[in-house]
N, C-alpha and C positions, 0 to 999 in steps of 0.2 A: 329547471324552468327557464323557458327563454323569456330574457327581457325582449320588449316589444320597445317602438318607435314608441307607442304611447304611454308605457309605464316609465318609460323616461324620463322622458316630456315631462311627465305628472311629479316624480322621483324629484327631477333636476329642480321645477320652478316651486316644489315644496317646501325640499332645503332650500335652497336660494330664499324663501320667502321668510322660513320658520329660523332659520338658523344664526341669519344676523339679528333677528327682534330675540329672539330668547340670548344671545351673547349679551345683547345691550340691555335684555332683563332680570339678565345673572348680575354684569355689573351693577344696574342700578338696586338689583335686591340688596345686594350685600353693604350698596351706600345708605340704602333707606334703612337696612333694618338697624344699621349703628348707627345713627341720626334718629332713629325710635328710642331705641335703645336709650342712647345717650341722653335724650329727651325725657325720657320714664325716668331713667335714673337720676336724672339731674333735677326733675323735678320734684322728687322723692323724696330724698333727701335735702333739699330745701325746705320743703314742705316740714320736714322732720327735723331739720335746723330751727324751726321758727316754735315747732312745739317743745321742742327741748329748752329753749331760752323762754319761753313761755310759763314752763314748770319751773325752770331754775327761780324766775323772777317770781312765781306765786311763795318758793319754796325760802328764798331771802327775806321776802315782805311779812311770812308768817315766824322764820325767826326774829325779826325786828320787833312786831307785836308782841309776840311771846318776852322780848328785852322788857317793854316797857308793863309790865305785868309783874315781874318779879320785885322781892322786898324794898327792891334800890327805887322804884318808880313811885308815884304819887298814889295808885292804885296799893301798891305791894304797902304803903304806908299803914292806909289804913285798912291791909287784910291784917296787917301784925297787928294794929288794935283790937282789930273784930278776933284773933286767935287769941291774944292777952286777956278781953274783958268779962268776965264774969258777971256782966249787969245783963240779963236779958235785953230790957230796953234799950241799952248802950250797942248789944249786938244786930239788933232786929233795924235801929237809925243806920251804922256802920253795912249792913248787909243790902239795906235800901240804896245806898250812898255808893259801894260798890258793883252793885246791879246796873245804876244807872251812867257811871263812869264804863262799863262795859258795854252799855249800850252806845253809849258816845263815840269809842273806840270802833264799835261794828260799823256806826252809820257816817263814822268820816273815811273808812276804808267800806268801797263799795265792795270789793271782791271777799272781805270776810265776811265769816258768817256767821257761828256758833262760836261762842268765847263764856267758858267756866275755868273756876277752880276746882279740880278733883283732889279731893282727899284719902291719902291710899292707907287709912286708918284700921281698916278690916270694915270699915263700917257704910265705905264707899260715897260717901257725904257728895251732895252734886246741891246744893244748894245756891252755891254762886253762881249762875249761868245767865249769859243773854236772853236766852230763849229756851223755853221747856225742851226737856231732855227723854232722850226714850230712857224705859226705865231697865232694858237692860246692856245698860253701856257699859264697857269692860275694855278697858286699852288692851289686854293679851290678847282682842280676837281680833283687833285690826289688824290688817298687810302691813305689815313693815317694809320701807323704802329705802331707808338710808339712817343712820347714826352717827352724830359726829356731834365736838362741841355740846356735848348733853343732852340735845335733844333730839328727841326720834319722831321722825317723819311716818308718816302712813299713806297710803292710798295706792290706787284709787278705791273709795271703798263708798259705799253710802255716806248719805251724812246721819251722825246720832243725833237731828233736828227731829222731833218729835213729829213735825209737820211736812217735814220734806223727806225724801229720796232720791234728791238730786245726790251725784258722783261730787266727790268731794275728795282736797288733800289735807291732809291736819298733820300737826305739829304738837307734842307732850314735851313740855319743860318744868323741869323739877326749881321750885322756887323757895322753899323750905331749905333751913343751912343742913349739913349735916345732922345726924344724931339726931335731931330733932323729926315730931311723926310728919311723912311723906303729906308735900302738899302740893301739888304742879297746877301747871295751865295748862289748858287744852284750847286750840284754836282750829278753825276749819275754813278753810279757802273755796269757794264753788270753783269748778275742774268743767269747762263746757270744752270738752274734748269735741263731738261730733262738728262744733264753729269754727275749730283751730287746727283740723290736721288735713293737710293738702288741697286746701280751699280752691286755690288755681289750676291744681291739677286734672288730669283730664282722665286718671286713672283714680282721683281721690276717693270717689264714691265709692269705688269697690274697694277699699284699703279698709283692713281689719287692725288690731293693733295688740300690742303686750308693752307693759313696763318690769324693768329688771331688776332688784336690787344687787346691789354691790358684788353681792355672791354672784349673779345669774340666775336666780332664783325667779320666777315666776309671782310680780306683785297684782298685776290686774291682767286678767288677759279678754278679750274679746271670741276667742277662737278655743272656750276650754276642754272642745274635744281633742285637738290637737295637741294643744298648750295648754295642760291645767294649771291653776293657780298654784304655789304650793313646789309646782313641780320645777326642773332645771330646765332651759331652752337649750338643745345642742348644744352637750357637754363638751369641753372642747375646742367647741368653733368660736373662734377671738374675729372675725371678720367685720367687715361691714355690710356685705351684700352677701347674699347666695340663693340656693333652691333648696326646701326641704319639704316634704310632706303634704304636696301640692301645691305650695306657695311662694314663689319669691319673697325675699326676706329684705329689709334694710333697716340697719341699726343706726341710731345716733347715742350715743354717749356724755354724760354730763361731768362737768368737774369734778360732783362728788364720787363718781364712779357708776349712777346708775344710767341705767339705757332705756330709753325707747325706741322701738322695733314694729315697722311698718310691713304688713304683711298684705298680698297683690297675690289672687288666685292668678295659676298659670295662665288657665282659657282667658281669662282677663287684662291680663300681661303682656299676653302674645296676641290680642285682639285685632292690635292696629296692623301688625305684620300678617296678619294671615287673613286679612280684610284686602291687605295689598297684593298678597300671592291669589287670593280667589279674580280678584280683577285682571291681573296679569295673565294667570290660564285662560281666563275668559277672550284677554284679547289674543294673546295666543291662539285658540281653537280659530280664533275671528279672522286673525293673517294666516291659520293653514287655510282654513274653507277658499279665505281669499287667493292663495296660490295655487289649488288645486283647480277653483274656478279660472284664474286663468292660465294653466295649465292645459285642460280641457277646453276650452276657448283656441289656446294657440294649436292644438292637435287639432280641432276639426278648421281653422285656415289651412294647415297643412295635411290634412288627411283627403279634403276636399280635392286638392290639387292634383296627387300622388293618387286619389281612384280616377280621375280622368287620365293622367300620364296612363296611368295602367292601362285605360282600355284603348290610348293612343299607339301603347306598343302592341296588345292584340290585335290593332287592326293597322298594324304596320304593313303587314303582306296583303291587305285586300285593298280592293279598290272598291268601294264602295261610296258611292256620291253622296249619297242617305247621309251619310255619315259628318257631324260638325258637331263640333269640340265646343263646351261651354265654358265662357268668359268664366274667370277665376275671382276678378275684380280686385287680382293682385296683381303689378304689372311685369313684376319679377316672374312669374311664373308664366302669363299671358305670352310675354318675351320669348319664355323658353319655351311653350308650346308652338308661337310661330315658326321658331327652329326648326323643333321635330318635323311639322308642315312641311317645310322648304327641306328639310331632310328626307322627308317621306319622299315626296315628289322628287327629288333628283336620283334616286334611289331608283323610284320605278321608268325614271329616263334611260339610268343608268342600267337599266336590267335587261328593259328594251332594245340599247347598245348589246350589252353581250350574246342577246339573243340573235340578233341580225349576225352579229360576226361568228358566234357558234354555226349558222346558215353557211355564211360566205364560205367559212373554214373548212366545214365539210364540202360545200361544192369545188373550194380549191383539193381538197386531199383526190377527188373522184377529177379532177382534171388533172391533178398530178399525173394520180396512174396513166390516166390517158397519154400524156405526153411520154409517161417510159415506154408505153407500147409501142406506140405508134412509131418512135425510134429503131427500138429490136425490130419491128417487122420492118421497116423503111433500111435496114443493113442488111438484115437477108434478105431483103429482094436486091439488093445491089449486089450481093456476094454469088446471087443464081444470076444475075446481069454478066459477072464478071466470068464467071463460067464457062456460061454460051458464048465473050468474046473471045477464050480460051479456043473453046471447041471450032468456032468459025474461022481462027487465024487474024480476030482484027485485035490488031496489038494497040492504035491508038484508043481506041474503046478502052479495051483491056485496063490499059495504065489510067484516061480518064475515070472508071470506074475504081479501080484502087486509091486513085486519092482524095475523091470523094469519098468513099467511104472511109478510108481513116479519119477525116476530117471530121466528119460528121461523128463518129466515134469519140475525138476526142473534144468536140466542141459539145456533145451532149453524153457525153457517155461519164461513170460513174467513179474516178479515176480521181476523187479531191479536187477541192476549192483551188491550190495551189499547185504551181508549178514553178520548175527550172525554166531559165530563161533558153537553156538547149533547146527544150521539149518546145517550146513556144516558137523559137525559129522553126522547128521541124515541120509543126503545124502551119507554118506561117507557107512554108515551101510548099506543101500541099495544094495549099489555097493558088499561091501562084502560078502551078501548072493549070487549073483548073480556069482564071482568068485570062492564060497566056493563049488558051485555046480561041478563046473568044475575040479577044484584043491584042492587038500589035503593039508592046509597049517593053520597053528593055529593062531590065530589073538587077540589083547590085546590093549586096549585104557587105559592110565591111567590120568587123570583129577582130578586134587585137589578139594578135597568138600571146600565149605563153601567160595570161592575166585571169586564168581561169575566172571567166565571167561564166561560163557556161551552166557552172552550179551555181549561180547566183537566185534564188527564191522570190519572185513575183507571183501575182494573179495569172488565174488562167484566163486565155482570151484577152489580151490586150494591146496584143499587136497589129491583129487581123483588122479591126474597126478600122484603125488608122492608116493600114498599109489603104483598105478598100474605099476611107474618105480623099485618099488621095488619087487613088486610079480613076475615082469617077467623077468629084470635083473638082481636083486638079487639073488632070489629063485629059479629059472627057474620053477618055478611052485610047489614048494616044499618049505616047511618048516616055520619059524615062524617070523610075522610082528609084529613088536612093536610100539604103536602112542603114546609117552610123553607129555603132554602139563604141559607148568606149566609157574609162573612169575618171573620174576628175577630184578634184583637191588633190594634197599633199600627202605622200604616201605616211604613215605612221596614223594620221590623221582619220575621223571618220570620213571614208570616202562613200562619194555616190555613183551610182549607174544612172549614164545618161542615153538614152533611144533618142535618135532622131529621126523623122519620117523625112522626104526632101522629095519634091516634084518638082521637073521643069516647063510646069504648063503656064499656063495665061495669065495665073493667080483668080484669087475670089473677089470679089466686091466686097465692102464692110458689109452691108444689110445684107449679102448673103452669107457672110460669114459670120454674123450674130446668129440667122438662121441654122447654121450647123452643127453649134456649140448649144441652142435651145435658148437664146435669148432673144428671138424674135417676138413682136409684141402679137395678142388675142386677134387680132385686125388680120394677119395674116393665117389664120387657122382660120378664122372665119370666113374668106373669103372664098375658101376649099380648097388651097393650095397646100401641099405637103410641106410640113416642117422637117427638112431634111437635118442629118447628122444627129439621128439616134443611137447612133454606134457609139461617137464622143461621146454623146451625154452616160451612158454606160458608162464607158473608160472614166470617167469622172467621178461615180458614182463607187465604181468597185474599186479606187486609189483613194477615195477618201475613208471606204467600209476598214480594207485592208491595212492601210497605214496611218489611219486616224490623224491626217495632216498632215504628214511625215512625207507626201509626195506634192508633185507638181506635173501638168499638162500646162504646154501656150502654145496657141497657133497663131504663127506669124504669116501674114497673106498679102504680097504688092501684084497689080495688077501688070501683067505684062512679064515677071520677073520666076513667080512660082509661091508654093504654098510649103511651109516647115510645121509638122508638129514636134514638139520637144518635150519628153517623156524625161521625168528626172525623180528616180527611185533611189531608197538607203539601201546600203548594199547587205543582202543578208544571206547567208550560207546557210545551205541545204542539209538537216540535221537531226531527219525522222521527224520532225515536224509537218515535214510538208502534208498540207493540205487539212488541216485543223481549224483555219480559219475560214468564218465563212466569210460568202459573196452573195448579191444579188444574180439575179434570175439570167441568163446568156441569152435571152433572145434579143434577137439582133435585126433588124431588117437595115433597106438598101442603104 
């Protein structure tokens, strides 16, 4: 499957959106839920600190009673009377007297409640009591809590208050000496467990509970499908905290060895933390919706754009006026659509151009041919001129047609861009019988022997121009042309070929001698006079094609004195190269 621009888009600003909130929600989970945590626990067992000393302190106050109860007390005084006397009515005053010392005892201690003497005579005697007594009270069927110091603790159990069923803790102390028949007190403390166990907590209402005795044993439990009375809690586990059987556990433990053990259903437990996870996903879904929203937001700013680009580039090749591009109303893109605009448009300037010169280029290639034609037939007709001067006997004919024709030949004919500087005087001597015909004017080459300049590698056509700006600017047709060649600088050295043209006429004027060189100003074209010394401006043209700067033309001009041009080429030998390089076009006029 290809991903697309816009599953990207949607991909990228998702994560981007989901992925730092759930990092920053992972770390905050795991700070919140041990600050939960910590919080449950720490309430919990405070909670479970405060009932523990709570019992401990019920569980002291009812041995302390139970002290002042026994034979050594004011009370225990006159039970030993009431057991010594044998006088009904000395027993029934003593048993009245004892009754209401009991009561005196219950009502200066608010938290007890039921206080007798039981008699463990076989005959179970409960006559001495605070307050009526159920009639099957039996201390073997109370929970035992703890034993120590003599006396044994109970609860939580009912109370054996004939009248109540309130949860109650009692305490059995034997007050009778030895050897003598079993006679104890029994006392009983109200136990309002549901007032005293995690009252501040925010988990206490759902706390169940169990007390342990010494053993581990099972003394009251709230939970006795889990934890029956009777039975052991997690044989084994000495902890204070854990998870067992749906419940979170915490024990607190008392001096004398028993425990109370707080019990917190799981779902209850974990209420606050997964109250926090349900809010978290929530806003979770709420930052995806919200990144994909803008995800899909930011795709169609950019989708908008990208289908007009699109049909800006279909309609790249047409020209269609109809045609205007809708504002984006983003100026980044508006920007870049102006581009393309001004790209379009130079584009079909630009095609426009190639199309004209595709034009020009073909009518040039169709006047090319023209010009080699026209050549080949323009030499055989001179070749059948030369012929008939043959046939006739006229010899100066003859030779003026023979050098015309070479000349023509090698001034248009297919022979390479390059030439020797031999081949070029050769051509040059052509040209001079052909003038010498016409004009009276005395002509001189001078050429160092022995310096082989001959193979030296110039342009073709570049002597001729200047031999013929001088015959007819210089000379006006009259008088003497001088050709110098020779080499200069320091032999080892790179040396150069230097041409010089030399006439002994009248010389030029400057204005006409800017005219020559092609620096006359528009004023003189326009006035319809000819801009002479097209030849120069060639020679200028094909020493700068040829030698890329490497050469030099000056024409030196005094009036009265004569006109110099000075040709000064690198000197370069002739080495199957020749004629590789190109030139411009040899047409040449006067």
């Amino acid at each position: 499957m290809r991903w697309t621009l816009k599953r990207r888009i949607v991909l990228i600003f998702a994560l981007g959106v989901v992925i730092p909130y759930v990092s920053i929600a992972t770390v905050s989970y795991i700070a919140i839920s041990s600050i939960l945590v910590q919080k449950t626990q720490a309430g919990i067992q405070d909670s479970l600190r405060q009932v523990l000393l709570f019992l401990e302190n019920t569980v002291r106050n009812l041995g302390r009673i139970s002290q002042q109860l026994t034979l050594d007390g004011a009370v225990g005084e006159m039970l030993r009377e009431y057991l010594a006397s044998a006088s009904p009515y000395e027993r029934s005053r003593l048993k009245l007297d004892i009754r209401n010392e009991l009561n005196l005892i219950s009502f200066t201690n608010p938290n007890v409640g039921l206080i007798m003497y039981y008699f463990d005579d076989g005959s179970g005697s409960r006559d001495l009591e605070s307050i009526p007594v159920k009639y099957d009270f039996s201390p073997g069927a109370l929970p035992v809590l703890a034993k120590y110091y003599g006396i044994t603790y109970f609860g939580p159990h009912p109370s054996e208050d004939l009248f109540s069923g309130q949860y109650v803790l009692s305490a059995l102390r034997r007050v009778s000496p030895p050897g003598e028949a079993g006679v104890f007190v029994y006392v009983e403390s109200g136990f309002k467990l549901t007032q005293s166990i995690l009252q501040s907590d925010r988990v206490g209402k759902y706390s169940l509970h169990l007390m342990l005795d010494n053993d581990g044993r099972v003394a009251y439990s709230e939970v006795p499908a889990a934890f029956p009375v009777d039975g052991y809690f997690l044989p084994g586990e000495a902890g204070e905290r854990g998870r067992a059987k749906g419940y979170y556990w915490f024990r607190a433990t008392g001096n004398q060895g028993w425990s109370v053990i707080s019990l917190v259903p799981n779902a209850e437990y974990e209420k606050e933390r997964n109250r926090w996870l349900d809010q978290t996903a929530m806003l979770s879904l709420a930052f995806l919706a919200f990144g994909i929203f803008l995800a899909l937001l930011l795709w169609r700013m950019v989708y908008q754009p990208l289908r007009i680009f699109g049909r800006e580039m279909a309609w790249l090749d047409r020209d269609d006026p109809a045609f205007a591009s809708v504002p984006t109303r983003i100026p980044e893109f508006d920007a870049l659509f102006s581009q393309l605009r001004d790209m379009k448009s130079r584009i079909a300037e630009l095609l426009v151009e190639v199309e004209r010169k595709e034009k020009r280029r073909a009518d040039l290639e169709i006047e090319s041919l023209l010009y080699q034609i026209n050549p080949h037939f323009l030499m055989n007709s001179l070749y059948t001129i030369h012929w008939l001067a043959v046939e006739k006997g006229e010899e100066d004919l003859d030779r003026l047609v023979l050098a015309l024709n070479r000349l023509l030949y090698y001034n248009l004919g297919k022979t390479g861009k390059a030439t020797t500087l031999g081949e070029e005087l050769e051509s040059l001597e052509e040209y001079i019988v052909l003038q010498r015909t016409r004009y009276d004017f005395d002509y001189s080459i001078d050429v160092p022997a022995g310096e082989g300049l001959l193979g030296t590698v110039m342009p073709r056509f570049v002597l001729q121009p200047l031999v013929e700006n001088a015959l007819f600017h210089g000379l006006a047709g009259a008088g003497r042309i001088a050709v110098r060649i020779e080499l200069v600088g320091p032999p080892g050295a790179a040396r150069r070929l230097e041409v010089v043209v030399a006439d002994g006429g009248a010389g030029i004027p400057a204005e006409k001698l800017r005219e020559l060189v092609g620096e006359a100003p528009d004023s003189a074209a326009a006035s319809g006079k000819a801009v002479m010394g097209i030849g120069l401006r060639y020679v200028r043209r094909v020493l700068e094609s040829f030698y890329e700067g490497r050469a030099s033309l000056d024409i030196e001009s005094a009036v009265g004195e004569g006109t110099k041009a000075r040709l000064s080429l690198p000197v370069e030998e002739a080495a199957g190269g020749l004629g590789e390089r190109s030139l411009p076009s040899s047409g040449v006029g006067g």
